[in-house]
Each structure stands twice: as structure tokens, then as C-alpha cells.
DOKOLKOL-234953 format. One record per atom (N, C-alpha, C, O): residue in one letter; x, y, z. Coordinates in steps of 0.02 Angstrom, whole numbers, plus 50000, padded with zeros to 5 digits. Example, Ala and Ser with C-alpha at 12.3 -4.5 7.8 and 13.67 -1.06 7.14 Angstrom:
# DOKOLKOL-234953
A506604971650390
A506154977550390
A506604983550390
A507124983450423
S506424988850354
S506844994750357
S506455000250394
S506705005750402
//
This chain:
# DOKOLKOL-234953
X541745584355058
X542385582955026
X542955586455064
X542815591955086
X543555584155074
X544005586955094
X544725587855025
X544795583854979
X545095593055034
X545615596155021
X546215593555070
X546145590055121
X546855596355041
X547535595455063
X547565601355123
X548055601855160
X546985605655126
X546945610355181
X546915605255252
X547205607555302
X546555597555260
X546425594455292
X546495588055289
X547025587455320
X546315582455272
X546555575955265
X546405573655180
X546265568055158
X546465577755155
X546525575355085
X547015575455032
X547595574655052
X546965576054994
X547505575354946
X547615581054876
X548135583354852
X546855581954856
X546995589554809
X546975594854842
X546705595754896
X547355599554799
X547285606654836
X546465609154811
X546145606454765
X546245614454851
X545595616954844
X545385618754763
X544835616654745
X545695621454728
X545785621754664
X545695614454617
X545545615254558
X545755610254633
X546115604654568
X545465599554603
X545205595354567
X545235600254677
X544745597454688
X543815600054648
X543325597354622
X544105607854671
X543385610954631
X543395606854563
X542885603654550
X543815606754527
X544115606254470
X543655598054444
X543275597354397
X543815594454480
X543225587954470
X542735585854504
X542505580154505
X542505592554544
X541725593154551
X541315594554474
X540805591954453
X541885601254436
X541545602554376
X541645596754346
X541085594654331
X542085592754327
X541995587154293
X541775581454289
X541825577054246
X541445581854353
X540785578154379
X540065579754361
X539615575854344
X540025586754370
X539465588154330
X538985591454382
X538385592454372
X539325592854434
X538725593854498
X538525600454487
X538865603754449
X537895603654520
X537615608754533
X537665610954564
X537485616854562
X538045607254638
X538125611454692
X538755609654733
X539025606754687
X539185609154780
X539485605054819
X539835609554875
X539945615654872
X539925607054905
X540275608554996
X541055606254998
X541325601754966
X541315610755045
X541995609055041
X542245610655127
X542385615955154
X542225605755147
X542015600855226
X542685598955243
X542805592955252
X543205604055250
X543975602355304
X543855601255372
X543435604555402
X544325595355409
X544325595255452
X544335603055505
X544705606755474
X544205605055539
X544135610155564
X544605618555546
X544845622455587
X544605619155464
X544715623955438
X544295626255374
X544085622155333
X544205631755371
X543995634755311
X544595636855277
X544375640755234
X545195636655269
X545585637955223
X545695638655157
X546135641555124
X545085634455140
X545215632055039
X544635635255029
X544485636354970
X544305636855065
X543585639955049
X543715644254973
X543615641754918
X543945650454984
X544015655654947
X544295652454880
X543915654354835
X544715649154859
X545055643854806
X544555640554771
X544455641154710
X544165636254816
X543585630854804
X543285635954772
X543405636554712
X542825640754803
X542095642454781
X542395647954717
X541975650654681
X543055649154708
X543105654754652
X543195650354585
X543275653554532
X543185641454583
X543105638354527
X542555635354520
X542335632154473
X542365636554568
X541435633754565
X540935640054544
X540405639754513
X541215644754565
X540965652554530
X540845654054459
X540345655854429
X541775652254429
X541785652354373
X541405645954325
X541315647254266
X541205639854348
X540705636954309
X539895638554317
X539495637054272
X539685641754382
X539195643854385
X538955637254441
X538375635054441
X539385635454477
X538905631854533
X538995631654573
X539595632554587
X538585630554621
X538325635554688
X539105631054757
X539255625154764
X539295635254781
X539545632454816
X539255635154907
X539095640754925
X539275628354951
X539105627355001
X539565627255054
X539705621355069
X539925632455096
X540385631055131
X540355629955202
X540015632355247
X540995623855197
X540815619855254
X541355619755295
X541845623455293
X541185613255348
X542115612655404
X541545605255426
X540985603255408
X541945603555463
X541785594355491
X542275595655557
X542845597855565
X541855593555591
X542055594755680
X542115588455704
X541685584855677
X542545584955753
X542455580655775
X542325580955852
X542795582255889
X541795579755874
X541365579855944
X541335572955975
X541275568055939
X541385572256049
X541125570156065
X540555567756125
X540445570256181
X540145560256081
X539425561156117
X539575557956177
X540025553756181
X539175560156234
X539365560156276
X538925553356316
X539265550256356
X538615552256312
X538345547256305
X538555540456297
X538365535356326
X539085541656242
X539305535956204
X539975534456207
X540295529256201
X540125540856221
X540805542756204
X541065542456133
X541635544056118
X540645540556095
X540965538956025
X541155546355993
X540815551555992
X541725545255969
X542015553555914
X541405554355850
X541295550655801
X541185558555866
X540495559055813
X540865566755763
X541195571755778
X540585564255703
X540955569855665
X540215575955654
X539645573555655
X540305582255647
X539845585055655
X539915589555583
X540455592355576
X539485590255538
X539565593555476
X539075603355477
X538475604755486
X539615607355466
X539325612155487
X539135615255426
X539595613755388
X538785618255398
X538585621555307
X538435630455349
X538235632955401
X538705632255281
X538445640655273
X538975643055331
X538745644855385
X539605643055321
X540005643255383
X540325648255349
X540545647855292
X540335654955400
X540445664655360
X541125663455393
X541265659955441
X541585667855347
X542355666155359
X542535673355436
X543075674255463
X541985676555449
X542335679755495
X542545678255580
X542155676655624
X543245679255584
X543675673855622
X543345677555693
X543515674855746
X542955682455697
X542525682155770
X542105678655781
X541955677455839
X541745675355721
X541225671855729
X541415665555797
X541935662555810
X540665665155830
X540875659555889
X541215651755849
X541735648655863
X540745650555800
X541165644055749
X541935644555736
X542355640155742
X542015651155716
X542665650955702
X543095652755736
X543665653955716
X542925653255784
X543125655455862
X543535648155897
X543995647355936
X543075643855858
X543055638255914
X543495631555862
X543735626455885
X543485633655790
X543935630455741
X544765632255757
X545285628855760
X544575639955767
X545525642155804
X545685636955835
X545975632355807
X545545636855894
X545495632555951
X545725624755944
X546155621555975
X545215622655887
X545495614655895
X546145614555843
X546585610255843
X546115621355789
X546735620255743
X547585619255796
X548105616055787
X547315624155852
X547825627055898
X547895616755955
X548435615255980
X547535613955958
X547415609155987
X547935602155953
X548355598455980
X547675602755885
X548285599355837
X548595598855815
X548735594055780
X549085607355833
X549705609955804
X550175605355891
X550715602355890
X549875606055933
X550295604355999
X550195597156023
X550555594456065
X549645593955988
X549525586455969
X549895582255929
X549935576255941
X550265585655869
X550705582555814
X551355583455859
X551725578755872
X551445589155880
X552175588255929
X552275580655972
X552805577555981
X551595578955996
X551565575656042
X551545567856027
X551685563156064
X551355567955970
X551335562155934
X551845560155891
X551865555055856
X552275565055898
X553045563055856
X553595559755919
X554045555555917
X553305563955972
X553785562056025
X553705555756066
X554145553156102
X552925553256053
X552555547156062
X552975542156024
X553225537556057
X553085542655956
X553225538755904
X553925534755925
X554145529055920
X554195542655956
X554895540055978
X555125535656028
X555585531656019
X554705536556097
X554455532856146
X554505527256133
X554845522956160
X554035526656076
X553915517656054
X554425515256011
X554365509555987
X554895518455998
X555515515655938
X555445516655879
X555755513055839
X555115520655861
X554735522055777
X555255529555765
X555095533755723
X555865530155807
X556245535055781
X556665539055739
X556985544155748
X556555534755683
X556745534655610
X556075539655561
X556065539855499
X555405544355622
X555215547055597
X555315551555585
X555675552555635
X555345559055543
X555525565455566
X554915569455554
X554415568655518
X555135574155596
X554665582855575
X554655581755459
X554205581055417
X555335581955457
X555385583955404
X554885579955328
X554685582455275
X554815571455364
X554625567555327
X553865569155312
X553625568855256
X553455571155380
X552975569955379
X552595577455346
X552045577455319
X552925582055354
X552985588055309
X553025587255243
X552555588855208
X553445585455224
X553625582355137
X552905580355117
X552535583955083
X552715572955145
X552105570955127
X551425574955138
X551035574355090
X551215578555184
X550875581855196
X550815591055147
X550385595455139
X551495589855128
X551655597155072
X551155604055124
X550765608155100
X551335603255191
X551285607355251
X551705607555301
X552025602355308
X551845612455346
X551965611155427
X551735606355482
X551165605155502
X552065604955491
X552095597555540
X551435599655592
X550995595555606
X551435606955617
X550695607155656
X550185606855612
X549625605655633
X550295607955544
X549525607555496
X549475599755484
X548925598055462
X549765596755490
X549625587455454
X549205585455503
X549035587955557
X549075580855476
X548405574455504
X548805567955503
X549365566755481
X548165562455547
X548575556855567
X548665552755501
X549115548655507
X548465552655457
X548485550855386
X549215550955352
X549435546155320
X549595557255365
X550385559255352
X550645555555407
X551165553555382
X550635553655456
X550935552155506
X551065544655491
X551615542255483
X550425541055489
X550355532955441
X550715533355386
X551255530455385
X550505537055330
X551005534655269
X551845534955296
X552305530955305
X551765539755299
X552855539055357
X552955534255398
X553535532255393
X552595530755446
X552765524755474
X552525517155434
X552725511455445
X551955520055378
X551935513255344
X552675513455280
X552895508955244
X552845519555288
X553535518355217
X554145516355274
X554455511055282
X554165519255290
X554755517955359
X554735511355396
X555285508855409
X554255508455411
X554165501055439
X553645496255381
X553065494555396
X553885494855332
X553275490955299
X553295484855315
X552805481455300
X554035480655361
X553915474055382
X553425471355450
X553225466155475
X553405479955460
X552835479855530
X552135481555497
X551655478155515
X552075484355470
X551155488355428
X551295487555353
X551725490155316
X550695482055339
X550845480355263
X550385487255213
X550425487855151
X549985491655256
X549595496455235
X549555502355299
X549615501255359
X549415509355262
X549105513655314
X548535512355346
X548345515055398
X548165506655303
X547585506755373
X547675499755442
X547395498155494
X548225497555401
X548535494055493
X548865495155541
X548955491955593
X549145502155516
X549415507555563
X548845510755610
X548805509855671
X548645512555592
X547825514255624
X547805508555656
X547845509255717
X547745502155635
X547375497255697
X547745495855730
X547585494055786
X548585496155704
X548795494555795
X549335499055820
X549755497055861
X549305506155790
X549665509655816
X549455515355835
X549515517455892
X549105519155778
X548655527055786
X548115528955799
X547925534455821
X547655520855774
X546945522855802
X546735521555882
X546975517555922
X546275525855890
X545945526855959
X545965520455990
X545605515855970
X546425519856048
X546505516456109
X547235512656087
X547395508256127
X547625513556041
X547995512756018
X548735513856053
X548775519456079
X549355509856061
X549845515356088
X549945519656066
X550015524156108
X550005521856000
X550225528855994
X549755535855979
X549815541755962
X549305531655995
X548505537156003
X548555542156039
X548705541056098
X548435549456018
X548605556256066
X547875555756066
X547545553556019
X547605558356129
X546815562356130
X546855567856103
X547355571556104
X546325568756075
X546145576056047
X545575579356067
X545005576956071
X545815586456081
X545115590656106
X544415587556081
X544445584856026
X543855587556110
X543215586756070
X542775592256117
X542815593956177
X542355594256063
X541815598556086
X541195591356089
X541225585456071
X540645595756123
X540235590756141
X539655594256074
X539635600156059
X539245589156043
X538785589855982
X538545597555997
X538735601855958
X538005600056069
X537815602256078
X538055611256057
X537795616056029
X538825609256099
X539215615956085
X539355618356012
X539295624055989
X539565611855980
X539655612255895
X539025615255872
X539105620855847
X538345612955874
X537765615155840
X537505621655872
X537125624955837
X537645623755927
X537605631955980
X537995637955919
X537825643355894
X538365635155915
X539085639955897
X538935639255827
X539085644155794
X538645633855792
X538505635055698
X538025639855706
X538035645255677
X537575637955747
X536695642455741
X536855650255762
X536535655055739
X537385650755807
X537655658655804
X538075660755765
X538225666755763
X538295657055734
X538485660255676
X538335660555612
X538665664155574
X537735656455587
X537325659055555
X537315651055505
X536965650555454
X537735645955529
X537515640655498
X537335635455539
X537235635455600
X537305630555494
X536845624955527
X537325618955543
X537915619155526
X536975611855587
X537425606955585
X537035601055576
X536425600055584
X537535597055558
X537415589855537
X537725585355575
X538305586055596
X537285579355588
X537735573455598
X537715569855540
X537245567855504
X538685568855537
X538995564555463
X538875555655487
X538865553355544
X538815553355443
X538565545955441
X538425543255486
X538905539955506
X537965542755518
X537835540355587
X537995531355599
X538105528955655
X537965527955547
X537935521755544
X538615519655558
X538765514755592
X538995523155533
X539695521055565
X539895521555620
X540165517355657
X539725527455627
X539785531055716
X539565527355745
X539925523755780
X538775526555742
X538215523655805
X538445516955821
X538645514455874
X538345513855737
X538145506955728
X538665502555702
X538565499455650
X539255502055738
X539905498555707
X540125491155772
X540605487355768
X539655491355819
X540045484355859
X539835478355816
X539315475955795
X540575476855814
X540365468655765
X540065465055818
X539685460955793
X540065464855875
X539865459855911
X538995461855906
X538665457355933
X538755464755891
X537995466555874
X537525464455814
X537665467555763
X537115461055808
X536965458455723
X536605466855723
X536065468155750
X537055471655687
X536775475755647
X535995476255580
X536025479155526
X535425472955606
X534855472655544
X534575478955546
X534605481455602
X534345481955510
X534015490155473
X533695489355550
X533805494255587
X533305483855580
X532705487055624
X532995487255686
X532635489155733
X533925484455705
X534115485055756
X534395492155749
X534415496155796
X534605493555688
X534955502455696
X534555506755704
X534685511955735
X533805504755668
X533185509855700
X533295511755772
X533475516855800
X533065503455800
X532905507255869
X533395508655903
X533215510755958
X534275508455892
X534815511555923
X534725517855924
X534775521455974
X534525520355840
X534625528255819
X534075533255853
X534175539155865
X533525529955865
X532865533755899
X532975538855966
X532895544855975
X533205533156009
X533375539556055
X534025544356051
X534025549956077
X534595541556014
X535105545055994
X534915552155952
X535235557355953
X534425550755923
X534085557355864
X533685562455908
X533595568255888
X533455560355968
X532885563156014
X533545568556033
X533495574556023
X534265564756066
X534465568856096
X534845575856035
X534905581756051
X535025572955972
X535205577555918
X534585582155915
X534705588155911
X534165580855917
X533555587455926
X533705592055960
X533735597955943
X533825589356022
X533705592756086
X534275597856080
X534135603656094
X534815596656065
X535725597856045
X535485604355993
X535645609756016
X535185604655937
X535025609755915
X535395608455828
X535615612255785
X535305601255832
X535405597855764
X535195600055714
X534735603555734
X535215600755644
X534445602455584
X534505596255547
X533995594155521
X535225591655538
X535085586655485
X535485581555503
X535905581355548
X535355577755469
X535775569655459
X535995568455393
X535685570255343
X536655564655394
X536955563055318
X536745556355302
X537065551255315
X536075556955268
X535705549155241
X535805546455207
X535955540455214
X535765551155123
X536615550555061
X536975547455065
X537265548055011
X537215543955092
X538095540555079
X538075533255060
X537675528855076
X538835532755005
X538685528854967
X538925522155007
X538765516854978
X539335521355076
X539425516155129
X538495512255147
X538315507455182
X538225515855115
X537275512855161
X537235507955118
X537565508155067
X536885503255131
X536205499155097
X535625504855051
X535505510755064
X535495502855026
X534745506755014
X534235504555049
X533745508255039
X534105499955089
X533685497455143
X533905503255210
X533495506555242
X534725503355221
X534875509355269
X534695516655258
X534635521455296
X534615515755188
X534655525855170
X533795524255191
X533555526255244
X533465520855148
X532705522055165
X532705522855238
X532295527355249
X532985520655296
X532645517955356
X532925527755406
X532735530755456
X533425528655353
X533725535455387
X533305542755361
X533235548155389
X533115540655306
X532445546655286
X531855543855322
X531435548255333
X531705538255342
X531215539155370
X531285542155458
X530885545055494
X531755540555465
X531855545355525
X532035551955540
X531975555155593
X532355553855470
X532425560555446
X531615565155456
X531525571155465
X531175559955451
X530405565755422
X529995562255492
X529435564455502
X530215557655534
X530065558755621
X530205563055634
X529765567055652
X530835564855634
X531305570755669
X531235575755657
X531415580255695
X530935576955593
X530995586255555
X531675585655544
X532015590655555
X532005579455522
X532945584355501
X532725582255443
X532275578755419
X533435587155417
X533435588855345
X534035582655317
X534625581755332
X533625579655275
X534005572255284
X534705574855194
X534515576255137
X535365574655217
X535935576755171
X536335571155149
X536255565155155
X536865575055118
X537385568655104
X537955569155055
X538125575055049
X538255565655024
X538885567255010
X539465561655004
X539415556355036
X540185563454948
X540635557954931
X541045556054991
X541425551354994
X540955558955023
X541695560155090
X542205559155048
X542605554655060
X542275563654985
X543085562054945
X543595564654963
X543615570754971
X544155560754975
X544825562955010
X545235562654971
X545735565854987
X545275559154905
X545725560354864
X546075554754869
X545735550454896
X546695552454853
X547025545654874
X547045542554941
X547215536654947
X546855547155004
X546745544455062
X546005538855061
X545935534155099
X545675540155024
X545225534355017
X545045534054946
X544675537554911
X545405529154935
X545445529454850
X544825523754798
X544805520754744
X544445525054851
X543725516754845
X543185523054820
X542585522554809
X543565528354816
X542865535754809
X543095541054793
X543605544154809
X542435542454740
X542385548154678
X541855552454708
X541355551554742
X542245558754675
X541925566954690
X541315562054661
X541425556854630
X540655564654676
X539935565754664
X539695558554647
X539175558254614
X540005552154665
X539825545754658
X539915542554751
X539415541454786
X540455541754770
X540645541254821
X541025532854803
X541405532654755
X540885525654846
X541125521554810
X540995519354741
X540455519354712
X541615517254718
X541565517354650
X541345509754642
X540905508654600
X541575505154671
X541435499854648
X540595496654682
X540395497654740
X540225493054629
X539485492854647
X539515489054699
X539675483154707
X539305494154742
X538905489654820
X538765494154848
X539035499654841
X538215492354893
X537685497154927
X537455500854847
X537335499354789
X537535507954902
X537075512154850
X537805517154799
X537955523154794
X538035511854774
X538755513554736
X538605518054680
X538335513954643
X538595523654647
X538215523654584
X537675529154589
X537615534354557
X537325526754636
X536475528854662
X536515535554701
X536035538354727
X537475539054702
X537295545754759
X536945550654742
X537205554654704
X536375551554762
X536045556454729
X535735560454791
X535375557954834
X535965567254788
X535885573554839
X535115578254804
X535095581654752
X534725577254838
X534125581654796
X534455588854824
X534705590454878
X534315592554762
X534355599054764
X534065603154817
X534315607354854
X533585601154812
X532825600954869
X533285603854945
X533145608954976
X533815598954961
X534115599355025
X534475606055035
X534495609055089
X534785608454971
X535145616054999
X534585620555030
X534665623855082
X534005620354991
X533545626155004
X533295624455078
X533315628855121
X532955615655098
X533105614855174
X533295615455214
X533015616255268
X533955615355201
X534655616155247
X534865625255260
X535235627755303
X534335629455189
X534555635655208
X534055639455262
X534135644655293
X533485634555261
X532815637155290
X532935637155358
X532685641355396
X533435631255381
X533595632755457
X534215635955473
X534605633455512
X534285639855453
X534715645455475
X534735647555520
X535115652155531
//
């Protein structure tokens, strides 16, 4: 789940807040490359008595593929020597001088009716703390005869290969899962099916993502991986089965989760994920089983 620390929309507080009113036993709180809300989050998950799991979500990339693979790190200790958090400075410091760069991009292209100030407002942060999410809603309110939504801003303005696309630092999987395991947590790869398995030009069937994911998982071994996010409520249940079963090839510790952002994706609920029935809508169900997994590889 993410917070307003990162691309979401509640503050760490008001998010814990309908985890408890969800009913969960446990949950993670997974900012783009900050622990910021940590301390907020886990002191209302404290006070109901449930366990909180702290997290950050890295975006890497595989090299291989080149694809931006998001990397989910758990049990992540807030001390800022740690090599993890060493290396979170780093990309925070990466997208404070990236948003500069992408305002001045904006302008380039004639979108100069944006400001520092706007995208601050919306973001209820500093223009180096926002995400490309604040940046879309300001050019989808500012141009709506050009982008009838924020997510067509993304397709033909912000997302990757896009004109107004900045690169952003990426660590490579390997370095991400080096740097959790020295610091005393573990890593995940977040939904692989999106990542891996998204060319429309491909008939995507369960037994063609098998054999895509096989050697892709060989090399997450090798990288110093412990799990995969199998959980999610975007799968089939024909996909979640086909990802635990490669979960228990692999020895990973097969996880999962709402990816709730709050009004940035408003199709998904804390501890359900999509709300409306399809796939496994309904069906998110995280065995408990997995924290104690996930703590064993430490």
C-alpha cells in the first residue's frame, strides 16, 4: 500500500486507519522509495494490535529486459546507514532533480501554464517530493481538451518513451536484493505479470507466461530474491495457481497485496484490492503463513 509519503493519497495515519477497518491482521506500508510514514503507520496499527510489516518498493531495472521491474523490500530498519537506506537517499535525491527536469520538459513542449506551485498544492508536498501522478492531474486539469483522463497523459505524454518522459535512476534487481539482505530485510518481485507479461502483440495463455517466467525466476534466484507477489487481485485464479506453483519450484515465498493508492487508483480497496468482481476480486487472501516465511529469510 502506498501513502501521500509516495504516490498515494492518505496520509500514513488515515491509511492505517482502514487497514483497521478492514479487519486485517497484518499489513505493509510499501512507499515508493521512502520510509517516511513508517513511524505514523505502525503507531495505529500498534494501537489496534496488528502487526505491522515495514516496507519501501524500488523500481529496478532488469537488465535483460530492460523492463522497470518494481522490487518490494519487507522488514526494512529505519537506520539511515543502513546500505537500503543508503541507497533510498539516493534515488529520493534522483527525483528531487528529476521533477526540476520535468517541469522544464513540460515547458519545452508548451504545457507552460504548469507551475512549481500547482503541482505542490495537489501533491500537499514540495515539488522535489511529488510523483508523476501530481504532474498528470495538473496537466490533465490544465489541458482537458488535450487528456480526457490522467491515464492518457501517461500514454502520450509521461509514460516511458513518451515526450515528456524523464529517465529515472534504476538500480539493477540484484543490487536492490544485496542491499535488503544487508540490511536485514528481504526482497520481492511485485506482480510479475504485468511487468513480464504485458505485449499485446503476444497471446498471453497461463502456459505461455509459465514458460516466459521460468528462466526469468532462475535469474531472480540467482539475484538473491526470497519471493514473488502471487496475491494480487489484477490475476486470474488460473494465474495465481500457475505463480504458486512456481513459487514452490523456486523455494520463493509466494506474497501479495492491494497495491492501494488511494484515489490514484480508485478500482481498489485496502485488503480487497479490485473491487469490482473479476479475476480474483474479493478472493485477496494473504496467508498469515507468509510473514513467518518471509521472516525466515532474513
Amino acid at each position: 500500500m502506498h501513502s501521500v509519503c509516495s504516490d498515494g493519497t492518505d496520509s500514513p495515519g488515515d491509511l492505517a486507519g482502514k487497514v483497521v477497518a478492514a479487519g486485517l491482521s497484518a499489513a505493509a506500508l510499501t512507499d515508493h522509495d521512502t520510509t517516511m510514514g513508517h513511524e505514523a503507520y505502525g503507531a495505529v496499527l500498534a494501537e489496534h494490535g496488528i502487526a505491522f510489516i515495514p516496507g519501501v518498493e524500488i523500481s529496478c531495472r532488469h537488465q535483460g529486459t530492460g523492463a522497470s521491474t518494481h522490487v518490494l523490500c519487507y522488514f526494512v530498519e529505519a537506520d539511515p546507514q543502513s546500505p537500503l537506506q543508503q541507497i533510498l537517499a539516493g534515488l529520493r535525491h534522483d527525483r528531487s532533480t528529476r521533477n526540476l527536469r520535468l517541469l522544464e520538459k513540460l515547458h519545452e513542449l508548451g504545457y507552460d501554464s504548469i507551475t512549481a506551485e500547482q503541482i505542490e498544492a495537489l501533491a500537499s508536498k514540495p515539488l522535489v517530493d511529488a510523483g508523476r501522478p501530481h504532474f498528470a492531474q495538473a496537466i490533465q486539469a490544465n489541458y482537458p481538451d488535450e487528456f480526457a483522463s490522467v491515464n492518457e497523459v501517461f500514454a502520450k505524454l509521461l509514460g516511458n518513451d513518451q515526450p515528456g518522459y524523464i529517465p529515472k535512476a534504476h538500480l539493477s534487481i540484484a543490487d536492490a536484493a544485496h542491499a535488503a539482505s544487508a540490511s536485514g530485510a528481504v526482497a520481492v518481485i511485485a506482480h510479475p505479470l504485468i511487468t513480464f507479461c504485458n505485449d499485446s502483440a503476444t497471446n498471453w495463455t497461463v502456459d505461455a507466461q509459465r514458460a516466459h517466467l521460468i528462466p526469468l525466476f532462475e535469474e531472480f534466484k540467482r539475484d538473491g530474491v526470497v519471493g514473488i507477489e502471487t496475491h494480487y487481485s489484477r490475476h486470474s485464479p488460473e494465474e495465481t495457481q500457475m505463480l504458486l506453483d512456481l513459487c514452490q519450484v523456486f523455494d520463493f515465498v509466494p506474497t501479495g497485496g492491494s497495491d492501494f493508492h488511494g484515489f490514484n487508483k480508485k478500482d481498489l480497496a485496502v485488503g480487497v484490492g479490485v473491487i469490482e468482481k473479476k479475476g480474483t476480486a474479493g478472493e485477496l487472501r494473504v496467508p498469515d503463513s507468509t510473514i513467518d516465511a518471509l521472516k525466515a529469510r532474513r
